[in-house]
Backbone as XML, in Angstrom:
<?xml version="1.0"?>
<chain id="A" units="angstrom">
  <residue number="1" name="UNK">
    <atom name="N" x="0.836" y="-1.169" z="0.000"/>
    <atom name="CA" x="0.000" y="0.000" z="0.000"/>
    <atom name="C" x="0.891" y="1.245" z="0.000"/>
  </residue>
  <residue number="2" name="UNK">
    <atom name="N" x="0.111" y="2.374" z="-1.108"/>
    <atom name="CA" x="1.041" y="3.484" z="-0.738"/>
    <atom name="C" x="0.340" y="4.609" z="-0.061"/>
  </residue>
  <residue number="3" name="UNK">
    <atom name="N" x="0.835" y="5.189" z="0.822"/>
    <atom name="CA" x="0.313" y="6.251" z="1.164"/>
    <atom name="C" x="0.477" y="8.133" z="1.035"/>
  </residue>
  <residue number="4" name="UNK">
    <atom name="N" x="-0.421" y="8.285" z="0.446"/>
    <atom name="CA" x="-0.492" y="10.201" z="0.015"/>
    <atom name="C" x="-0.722" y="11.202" z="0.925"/>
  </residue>
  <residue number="5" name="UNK">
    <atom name="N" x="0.128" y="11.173" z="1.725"/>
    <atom name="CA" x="-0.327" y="12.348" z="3.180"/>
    <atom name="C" x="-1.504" y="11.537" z="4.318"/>
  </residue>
  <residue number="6" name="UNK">
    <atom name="N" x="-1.794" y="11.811" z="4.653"/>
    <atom name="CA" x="-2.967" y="11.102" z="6.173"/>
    <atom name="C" x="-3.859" y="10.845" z="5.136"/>
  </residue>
  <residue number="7" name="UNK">
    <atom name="N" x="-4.798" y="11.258" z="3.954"/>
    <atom name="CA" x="-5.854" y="10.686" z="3.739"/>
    <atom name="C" x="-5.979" y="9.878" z="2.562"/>
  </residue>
  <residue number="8" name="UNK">
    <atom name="N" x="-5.000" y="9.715" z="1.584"/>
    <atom name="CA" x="-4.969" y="9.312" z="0.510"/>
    <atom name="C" x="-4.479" y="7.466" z="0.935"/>
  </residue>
  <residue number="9" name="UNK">
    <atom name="N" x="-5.075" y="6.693" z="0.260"/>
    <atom name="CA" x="-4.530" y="4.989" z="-0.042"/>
    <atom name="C" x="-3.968" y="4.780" z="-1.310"/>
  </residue>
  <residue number="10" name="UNK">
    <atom name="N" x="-3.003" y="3.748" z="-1.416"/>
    <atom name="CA" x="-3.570" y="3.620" z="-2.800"/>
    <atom name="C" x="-2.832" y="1.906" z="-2.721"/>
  </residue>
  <residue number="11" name="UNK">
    <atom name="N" x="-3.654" y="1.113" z="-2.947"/>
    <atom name="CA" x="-3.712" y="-0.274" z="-2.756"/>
    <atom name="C" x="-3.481" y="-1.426" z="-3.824"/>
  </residue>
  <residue number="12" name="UNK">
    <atom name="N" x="-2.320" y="-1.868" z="-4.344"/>
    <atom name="CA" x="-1.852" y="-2.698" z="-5.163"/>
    <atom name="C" x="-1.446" y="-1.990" z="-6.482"/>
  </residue>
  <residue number="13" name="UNK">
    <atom name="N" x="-0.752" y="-1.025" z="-6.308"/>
    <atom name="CA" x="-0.327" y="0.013" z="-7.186"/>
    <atom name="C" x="1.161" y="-0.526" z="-7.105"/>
  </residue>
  <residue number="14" name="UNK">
    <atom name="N" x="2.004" y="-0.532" z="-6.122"/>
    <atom name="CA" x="3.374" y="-1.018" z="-6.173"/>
    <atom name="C" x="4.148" y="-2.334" z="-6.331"/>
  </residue>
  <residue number="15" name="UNK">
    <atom name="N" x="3.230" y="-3.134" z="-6.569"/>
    <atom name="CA" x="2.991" y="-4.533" z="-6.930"/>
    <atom name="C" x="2.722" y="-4.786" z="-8.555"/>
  </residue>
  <residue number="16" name="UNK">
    <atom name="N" x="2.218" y="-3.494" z="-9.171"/>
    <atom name="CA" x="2.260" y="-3.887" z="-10.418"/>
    <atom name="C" x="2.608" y="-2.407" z="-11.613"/>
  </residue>
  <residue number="17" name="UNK">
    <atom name="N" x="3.353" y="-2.054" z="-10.791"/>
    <atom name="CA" x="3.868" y="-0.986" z="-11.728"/>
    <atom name="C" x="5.243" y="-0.100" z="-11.731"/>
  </residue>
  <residue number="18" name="UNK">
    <atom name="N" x="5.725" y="0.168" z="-12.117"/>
    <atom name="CA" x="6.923" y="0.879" z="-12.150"/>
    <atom name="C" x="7.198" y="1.988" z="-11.361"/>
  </residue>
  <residue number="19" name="UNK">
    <atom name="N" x="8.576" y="2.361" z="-10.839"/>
    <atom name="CA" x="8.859" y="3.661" z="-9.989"/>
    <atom name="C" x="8.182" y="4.939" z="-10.434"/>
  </residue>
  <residue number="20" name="UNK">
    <atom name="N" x="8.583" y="4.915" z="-11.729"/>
    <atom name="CA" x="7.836" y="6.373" z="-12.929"/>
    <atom name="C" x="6.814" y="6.295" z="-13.162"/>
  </residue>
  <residue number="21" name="UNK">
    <atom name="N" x="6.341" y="5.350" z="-13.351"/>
    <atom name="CA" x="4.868" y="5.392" z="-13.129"/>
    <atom name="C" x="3.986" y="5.987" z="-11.731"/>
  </residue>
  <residue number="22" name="UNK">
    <atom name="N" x="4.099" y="5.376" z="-10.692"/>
    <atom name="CA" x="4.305" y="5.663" z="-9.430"/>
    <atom name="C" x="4.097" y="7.288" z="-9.208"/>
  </residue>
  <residue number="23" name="UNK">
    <atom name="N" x="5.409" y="7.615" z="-10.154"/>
    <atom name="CA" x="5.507" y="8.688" z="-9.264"/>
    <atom name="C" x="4.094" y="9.710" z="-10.028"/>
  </residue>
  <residue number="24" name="UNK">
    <atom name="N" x="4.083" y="9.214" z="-11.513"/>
    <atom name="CA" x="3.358" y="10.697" z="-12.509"/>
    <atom name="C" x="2.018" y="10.407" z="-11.425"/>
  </residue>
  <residue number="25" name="UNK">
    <atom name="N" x="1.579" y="8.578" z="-11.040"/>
    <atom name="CA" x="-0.039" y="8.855" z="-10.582"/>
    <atom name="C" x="-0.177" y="9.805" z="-9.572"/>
  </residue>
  <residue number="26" name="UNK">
    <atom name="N" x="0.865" y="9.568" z="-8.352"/>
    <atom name="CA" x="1.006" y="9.937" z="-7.153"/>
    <atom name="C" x="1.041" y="12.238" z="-7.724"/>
  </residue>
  <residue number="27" name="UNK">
    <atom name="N" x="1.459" y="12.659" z="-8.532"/>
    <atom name="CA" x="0.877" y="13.989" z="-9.071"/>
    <atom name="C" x="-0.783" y="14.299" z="-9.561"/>
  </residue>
  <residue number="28" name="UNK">
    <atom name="N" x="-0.881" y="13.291" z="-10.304"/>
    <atom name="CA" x="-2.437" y="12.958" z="-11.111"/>
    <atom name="C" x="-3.229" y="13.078" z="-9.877"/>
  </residue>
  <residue number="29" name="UNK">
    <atom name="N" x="-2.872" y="11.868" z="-8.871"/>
    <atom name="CA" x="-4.119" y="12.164" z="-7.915"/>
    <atom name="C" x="-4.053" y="12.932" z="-6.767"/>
  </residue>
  <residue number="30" name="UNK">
    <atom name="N" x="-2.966" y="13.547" z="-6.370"/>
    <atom name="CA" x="-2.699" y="14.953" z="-5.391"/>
    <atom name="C" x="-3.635" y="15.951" z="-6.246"/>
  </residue>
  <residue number="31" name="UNK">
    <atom name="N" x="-3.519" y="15.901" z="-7.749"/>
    <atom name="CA" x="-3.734" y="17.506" z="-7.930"/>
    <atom name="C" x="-5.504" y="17.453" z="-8.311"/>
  </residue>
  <residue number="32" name="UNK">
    <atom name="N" x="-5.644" y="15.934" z="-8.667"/>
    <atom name="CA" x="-7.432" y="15.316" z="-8.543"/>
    <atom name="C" x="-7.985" y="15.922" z="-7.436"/>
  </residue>
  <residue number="33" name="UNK">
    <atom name="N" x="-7.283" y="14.939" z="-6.047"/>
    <atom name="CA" x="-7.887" y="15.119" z="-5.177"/>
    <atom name="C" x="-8.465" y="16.597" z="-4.403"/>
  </residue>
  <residue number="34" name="UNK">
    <atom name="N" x="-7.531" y="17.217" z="-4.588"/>
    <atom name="CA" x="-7.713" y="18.809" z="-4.344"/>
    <atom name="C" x="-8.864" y="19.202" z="-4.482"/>
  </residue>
  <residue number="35" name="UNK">
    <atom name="N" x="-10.041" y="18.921" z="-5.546"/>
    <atom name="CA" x="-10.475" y="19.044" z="-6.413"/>
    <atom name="C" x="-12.085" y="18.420" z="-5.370"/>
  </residue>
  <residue number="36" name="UNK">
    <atom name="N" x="-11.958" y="17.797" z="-4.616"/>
    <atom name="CA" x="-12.694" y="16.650" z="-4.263"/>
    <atom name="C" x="-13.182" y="17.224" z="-2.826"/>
  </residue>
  <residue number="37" name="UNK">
    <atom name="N" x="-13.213" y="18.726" z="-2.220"/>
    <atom name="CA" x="-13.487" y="19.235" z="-1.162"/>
    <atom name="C" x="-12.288" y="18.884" z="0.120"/>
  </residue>
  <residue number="38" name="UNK">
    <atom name="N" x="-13.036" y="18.793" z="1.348"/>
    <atom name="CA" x="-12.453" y="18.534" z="2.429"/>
    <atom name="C" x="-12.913" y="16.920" z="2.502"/>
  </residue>
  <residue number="39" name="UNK">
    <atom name="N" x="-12.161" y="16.233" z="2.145"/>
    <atom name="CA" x="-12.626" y="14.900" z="2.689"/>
    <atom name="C" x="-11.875" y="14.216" z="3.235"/>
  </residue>
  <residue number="40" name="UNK">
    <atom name="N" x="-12.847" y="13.356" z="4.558"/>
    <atom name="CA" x="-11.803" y="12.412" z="5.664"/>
    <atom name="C" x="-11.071" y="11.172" z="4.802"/>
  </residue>
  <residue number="41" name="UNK">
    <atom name="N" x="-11.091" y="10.934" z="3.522"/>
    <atom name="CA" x="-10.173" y="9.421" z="3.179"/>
    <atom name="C" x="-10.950" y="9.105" z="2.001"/>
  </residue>
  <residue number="42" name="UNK">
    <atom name="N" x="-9.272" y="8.651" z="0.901"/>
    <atom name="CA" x="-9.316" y="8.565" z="-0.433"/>
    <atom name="C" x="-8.903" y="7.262" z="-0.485"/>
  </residue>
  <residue number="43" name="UNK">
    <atom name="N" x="-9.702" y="6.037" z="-0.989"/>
    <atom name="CA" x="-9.114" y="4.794" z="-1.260"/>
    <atom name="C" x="-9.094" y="4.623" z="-2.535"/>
  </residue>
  <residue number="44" name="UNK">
    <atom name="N" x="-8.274" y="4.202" z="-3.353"/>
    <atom name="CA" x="-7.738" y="3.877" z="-4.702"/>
    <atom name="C" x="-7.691" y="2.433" z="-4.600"/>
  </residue>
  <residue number="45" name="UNK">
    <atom name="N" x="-7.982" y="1.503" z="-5.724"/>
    <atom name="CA" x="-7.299" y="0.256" z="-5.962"/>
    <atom name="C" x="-7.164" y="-0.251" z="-6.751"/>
  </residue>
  <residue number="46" name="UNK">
    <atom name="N" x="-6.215" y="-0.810" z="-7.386"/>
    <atom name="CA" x="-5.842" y="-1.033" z="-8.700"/>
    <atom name="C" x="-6.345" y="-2.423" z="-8.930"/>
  </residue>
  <residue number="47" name="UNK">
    <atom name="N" x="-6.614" y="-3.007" z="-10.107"/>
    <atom name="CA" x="-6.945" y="-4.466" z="-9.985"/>
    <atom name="C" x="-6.064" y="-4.950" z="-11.505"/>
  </residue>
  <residue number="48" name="UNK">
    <atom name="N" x="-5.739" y="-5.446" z="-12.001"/>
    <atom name="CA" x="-5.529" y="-6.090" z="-13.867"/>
    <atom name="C" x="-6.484" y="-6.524" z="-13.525"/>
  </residue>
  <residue number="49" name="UNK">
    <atom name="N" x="-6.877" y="-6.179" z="-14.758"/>
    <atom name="CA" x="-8.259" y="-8.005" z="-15.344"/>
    <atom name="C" x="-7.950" y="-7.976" z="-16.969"/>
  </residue>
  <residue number="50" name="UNK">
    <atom name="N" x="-8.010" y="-9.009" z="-17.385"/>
    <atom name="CA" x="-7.935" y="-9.390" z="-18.747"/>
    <atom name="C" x="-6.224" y="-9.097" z="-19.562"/>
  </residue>
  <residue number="51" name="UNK">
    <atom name="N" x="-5.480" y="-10.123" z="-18.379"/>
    <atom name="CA" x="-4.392" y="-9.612" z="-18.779"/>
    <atom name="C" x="-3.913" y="-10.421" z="-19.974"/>
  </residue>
  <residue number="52" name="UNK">
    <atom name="N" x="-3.146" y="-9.867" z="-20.929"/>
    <atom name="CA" x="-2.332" y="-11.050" z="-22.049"/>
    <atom name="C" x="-1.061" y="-10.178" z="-22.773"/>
  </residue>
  <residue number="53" name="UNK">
    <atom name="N" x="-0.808" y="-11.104" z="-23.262"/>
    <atom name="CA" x="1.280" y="-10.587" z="-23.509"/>
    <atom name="C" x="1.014" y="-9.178" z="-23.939"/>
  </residue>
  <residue number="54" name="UNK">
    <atom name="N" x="0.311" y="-8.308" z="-24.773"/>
    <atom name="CA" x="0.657" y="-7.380" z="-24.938"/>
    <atom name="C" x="-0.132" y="-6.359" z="-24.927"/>
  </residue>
  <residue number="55" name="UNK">
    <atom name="N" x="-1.484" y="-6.961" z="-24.052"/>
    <atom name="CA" x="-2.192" y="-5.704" z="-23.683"/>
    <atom name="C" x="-2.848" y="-6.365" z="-21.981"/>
  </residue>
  <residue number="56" name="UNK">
    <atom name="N" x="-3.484" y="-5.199" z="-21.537"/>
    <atom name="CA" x="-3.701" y="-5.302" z="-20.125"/>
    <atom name="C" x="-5.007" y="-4.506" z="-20.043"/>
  </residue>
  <residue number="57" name="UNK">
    <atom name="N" x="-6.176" y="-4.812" z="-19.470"/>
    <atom name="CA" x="-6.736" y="-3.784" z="-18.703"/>
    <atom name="C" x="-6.847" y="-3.793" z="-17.184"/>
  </residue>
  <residue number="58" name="UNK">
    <atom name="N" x="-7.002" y="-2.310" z="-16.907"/>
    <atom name="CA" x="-6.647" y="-1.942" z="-15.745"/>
    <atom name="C" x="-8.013" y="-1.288" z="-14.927"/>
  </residue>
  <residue number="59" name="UNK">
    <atom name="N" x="-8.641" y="-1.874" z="-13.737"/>
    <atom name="CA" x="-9.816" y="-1.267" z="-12.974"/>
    <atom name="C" x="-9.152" y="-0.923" z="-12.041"/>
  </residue>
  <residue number="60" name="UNK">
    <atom name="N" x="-10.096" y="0.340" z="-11.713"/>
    <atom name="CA" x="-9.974" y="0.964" z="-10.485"/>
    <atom name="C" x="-11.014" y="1.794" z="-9.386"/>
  </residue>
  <residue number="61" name="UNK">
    <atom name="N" x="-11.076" y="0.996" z="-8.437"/>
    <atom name="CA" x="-12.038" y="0.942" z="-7.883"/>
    <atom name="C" x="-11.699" y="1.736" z="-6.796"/>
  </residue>
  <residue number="62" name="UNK">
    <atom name="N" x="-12.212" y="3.057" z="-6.888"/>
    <atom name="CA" x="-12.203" y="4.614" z="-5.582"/>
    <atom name="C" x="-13.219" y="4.562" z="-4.540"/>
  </residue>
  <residue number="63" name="UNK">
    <atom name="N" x="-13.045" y="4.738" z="-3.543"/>
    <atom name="CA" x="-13.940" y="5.344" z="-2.267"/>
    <atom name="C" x="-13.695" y="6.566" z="-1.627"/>
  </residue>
  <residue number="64" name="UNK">
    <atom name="N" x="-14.407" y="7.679" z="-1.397"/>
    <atom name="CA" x="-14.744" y="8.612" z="-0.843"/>
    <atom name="C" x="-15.122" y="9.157" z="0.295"/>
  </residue>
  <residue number="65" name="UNK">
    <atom name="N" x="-14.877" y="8.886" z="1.598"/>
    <atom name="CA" x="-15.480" y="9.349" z="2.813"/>
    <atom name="C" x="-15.539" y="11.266" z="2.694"/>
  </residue>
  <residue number="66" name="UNK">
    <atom name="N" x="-16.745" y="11.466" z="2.785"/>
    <atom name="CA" x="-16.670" y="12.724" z="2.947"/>
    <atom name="C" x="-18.080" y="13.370" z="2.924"/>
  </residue>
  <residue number="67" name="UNK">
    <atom name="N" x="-18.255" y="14.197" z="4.749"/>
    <atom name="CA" x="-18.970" y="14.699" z="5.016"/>
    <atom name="C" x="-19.962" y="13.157" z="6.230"/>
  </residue>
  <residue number="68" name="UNK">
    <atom name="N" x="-19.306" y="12.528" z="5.994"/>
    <atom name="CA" x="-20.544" y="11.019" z="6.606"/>
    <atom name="C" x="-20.827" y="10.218" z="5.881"/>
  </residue>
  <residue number="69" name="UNK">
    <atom name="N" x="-20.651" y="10.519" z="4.103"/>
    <atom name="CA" x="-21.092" y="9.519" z="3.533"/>
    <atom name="C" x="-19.842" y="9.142" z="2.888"/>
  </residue>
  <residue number="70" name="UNK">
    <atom name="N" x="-20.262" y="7.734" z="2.120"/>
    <atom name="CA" x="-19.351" y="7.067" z="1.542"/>
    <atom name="C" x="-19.454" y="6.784" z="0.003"/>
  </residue>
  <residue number="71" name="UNK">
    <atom name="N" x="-18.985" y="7.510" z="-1.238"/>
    <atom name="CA" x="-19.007" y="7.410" z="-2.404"/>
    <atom name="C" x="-18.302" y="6.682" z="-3.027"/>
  </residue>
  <residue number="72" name="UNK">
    <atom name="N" x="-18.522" y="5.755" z="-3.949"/>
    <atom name="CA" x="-17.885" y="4.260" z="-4.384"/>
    <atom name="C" x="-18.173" y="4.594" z="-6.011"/>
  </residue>
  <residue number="73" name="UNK">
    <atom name="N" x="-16.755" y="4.429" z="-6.587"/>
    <atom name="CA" x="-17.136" y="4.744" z="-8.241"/>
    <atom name="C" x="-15.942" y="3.623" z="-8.609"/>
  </residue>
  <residue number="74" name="UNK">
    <atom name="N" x="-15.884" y="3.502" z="-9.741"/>
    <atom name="CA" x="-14.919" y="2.109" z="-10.586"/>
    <atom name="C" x="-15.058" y="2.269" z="-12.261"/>
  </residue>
  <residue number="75" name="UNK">
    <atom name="N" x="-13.898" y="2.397" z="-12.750"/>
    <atom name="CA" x="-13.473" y="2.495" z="-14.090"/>
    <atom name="C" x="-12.963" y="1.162" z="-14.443"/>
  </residue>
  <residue number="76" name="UNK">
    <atom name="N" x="-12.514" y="0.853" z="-15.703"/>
    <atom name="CA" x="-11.754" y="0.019" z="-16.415"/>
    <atom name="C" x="-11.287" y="0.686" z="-17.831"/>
  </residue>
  <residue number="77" name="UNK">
    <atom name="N" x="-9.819" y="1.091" z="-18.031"/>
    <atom name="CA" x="-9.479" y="1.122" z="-19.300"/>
    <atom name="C" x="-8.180" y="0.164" z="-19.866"/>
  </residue>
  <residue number="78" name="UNK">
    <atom name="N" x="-7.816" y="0.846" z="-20.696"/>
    <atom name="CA" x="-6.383" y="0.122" z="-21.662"/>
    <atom name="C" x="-5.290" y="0.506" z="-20.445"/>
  </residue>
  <residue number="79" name="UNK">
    <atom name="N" x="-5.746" y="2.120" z="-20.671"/>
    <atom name="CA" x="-4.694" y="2.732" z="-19.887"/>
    <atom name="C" x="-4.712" y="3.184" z="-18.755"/>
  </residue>
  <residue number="80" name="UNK">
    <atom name="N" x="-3.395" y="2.890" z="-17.243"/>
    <atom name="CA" x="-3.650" y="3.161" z="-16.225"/>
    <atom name="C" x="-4.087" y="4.912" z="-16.122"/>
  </residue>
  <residue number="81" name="UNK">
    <atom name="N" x="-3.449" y="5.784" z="-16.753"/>
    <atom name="CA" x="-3.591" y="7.002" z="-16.378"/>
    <atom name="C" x="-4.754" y="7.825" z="-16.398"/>
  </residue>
  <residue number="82" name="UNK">
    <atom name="N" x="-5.633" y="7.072" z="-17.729"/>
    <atom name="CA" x="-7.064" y="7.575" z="-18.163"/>
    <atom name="C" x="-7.970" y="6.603" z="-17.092"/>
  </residue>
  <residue number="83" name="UNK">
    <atom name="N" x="-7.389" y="5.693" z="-16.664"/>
    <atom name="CA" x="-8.977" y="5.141" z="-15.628"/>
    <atom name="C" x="-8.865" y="5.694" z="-14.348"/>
  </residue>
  <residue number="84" name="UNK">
    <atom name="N" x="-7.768" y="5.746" z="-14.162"/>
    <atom name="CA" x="-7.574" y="7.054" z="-12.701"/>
    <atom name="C" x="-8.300" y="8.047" z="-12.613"/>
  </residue>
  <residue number="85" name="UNK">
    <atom name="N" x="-8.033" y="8.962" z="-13.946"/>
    <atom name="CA" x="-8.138" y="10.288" z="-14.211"/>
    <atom name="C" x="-10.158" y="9.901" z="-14.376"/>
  </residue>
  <residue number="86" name="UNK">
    <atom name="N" x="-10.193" y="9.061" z="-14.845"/>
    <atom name="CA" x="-11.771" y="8.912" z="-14.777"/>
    <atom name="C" x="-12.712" y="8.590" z="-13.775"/>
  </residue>
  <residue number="87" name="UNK">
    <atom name="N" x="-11.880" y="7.660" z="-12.748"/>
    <atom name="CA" x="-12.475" y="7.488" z="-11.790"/>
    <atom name="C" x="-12.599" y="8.792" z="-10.968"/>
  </residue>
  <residue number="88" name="UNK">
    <atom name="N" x="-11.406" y="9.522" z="-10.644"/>
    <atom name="CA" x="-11.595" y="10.827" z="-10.042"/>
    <atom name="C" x="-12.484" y="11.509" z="-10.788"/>
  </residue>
  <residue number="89" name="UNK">
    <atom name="N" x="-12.601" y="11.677" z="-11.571"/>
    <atom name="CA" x="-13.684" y="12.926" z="-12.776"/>
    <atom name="C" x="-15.431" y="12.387" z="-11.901"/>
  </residue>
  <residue number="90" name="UNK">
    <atom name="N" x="-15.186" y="11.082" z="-12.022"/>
    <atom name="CA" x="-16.844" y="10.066" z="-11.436"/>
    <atom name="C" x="-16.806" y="10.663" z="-10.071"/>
  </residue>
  <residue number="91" name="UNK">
    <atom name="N" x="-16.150" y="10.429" z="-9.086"/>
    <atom name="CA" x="-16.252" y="11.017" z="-7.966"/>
    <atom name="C" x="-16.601" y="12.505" z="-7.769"/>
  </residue>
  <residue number="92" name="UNK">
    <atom name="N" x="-15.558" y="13.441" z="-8.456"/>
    <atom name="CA" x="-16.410" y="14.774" z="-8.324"/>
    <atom name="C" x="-17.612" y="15.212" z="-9.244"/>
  </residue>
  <residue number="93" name="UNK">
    <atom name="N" x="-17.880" y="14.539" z="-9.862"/>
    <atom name="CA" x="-19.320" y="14.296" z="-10.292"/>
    <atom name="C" x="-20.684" y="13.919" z="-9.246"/>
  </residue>
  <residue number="94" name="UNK">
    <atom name="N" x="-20.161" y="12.442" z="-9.030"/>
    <atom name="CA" x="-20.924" y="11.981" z="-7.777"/>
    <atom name="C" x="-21.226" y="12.903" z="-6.459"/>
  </residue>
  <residue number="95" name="UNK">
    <atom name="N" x="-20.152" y="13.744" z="-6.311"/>
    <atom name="CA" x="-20.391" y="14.761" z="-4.930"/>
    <atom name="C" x="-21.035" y="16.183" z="-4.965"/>
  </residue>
  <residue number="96" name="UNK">
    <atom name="N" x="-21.250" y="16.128" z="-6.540"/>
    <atom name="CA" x="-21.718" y="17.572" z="-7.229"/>
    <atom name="C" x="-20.407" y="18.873" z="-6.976"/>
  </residue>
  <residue number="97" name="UNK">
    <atom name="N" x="-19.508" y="18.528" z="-7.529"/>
    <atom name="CA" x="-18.195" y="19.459" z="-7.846"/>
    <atom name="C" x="-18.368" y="19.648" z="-9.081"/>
  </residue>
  <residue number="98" name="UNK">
    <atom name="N" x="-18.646" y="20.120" z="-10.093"/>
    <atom name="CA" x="-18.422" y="20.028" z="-11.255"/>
    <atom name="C" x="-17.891" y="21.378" z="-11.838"/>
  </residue>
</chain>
């Protein structure tokens, strides 16, 4: 597990991806999260599904504590950076940030 300051998770991310990689998400979702109000805790989790020699997809399944409630959104793309970037987009959607 990696952790982004006291409220951020991010759960099977370092198990299947590279230092540089690592580092661009760990920007992507600091400058997401910002974005996402005052909230008590950001869970991220990475999953593969449908893996084969030369392509991969990648889900990611976010949770939201914030305000008392709990907001649950989940992407799947080709690419890790666009299902991130989407799952966060779903979340401040879901909380009415837009």
């Amino acid at each position: 597990m990696i952790q982004l300051g006291e409220r951020i998770e991010l759960k099977e991310f370092k198990e299947h991806l590279e230092p540089g990689e690592i580092t661009i998400l760990k920007k992507l979702i600091g400058n997401k999260a910002n974005h996402l109000g005052d909230f008590k805790k950001l869970t991220i989790h990475l999953k593969e599904v449908h893996k084969k020699e030369k392509s991969q997809k990648f889900q990611i399944n976010a949770q939201l504590d914030l305000d008392n409630k709990l907001y649950e959104v989940e992407a799947t793309n080709f690419n890790l950076f666009f299902t991130v970037n989407d799952v966060l987009e779903k979340l401040k959607t879901e909380i009415g940030k837009h």
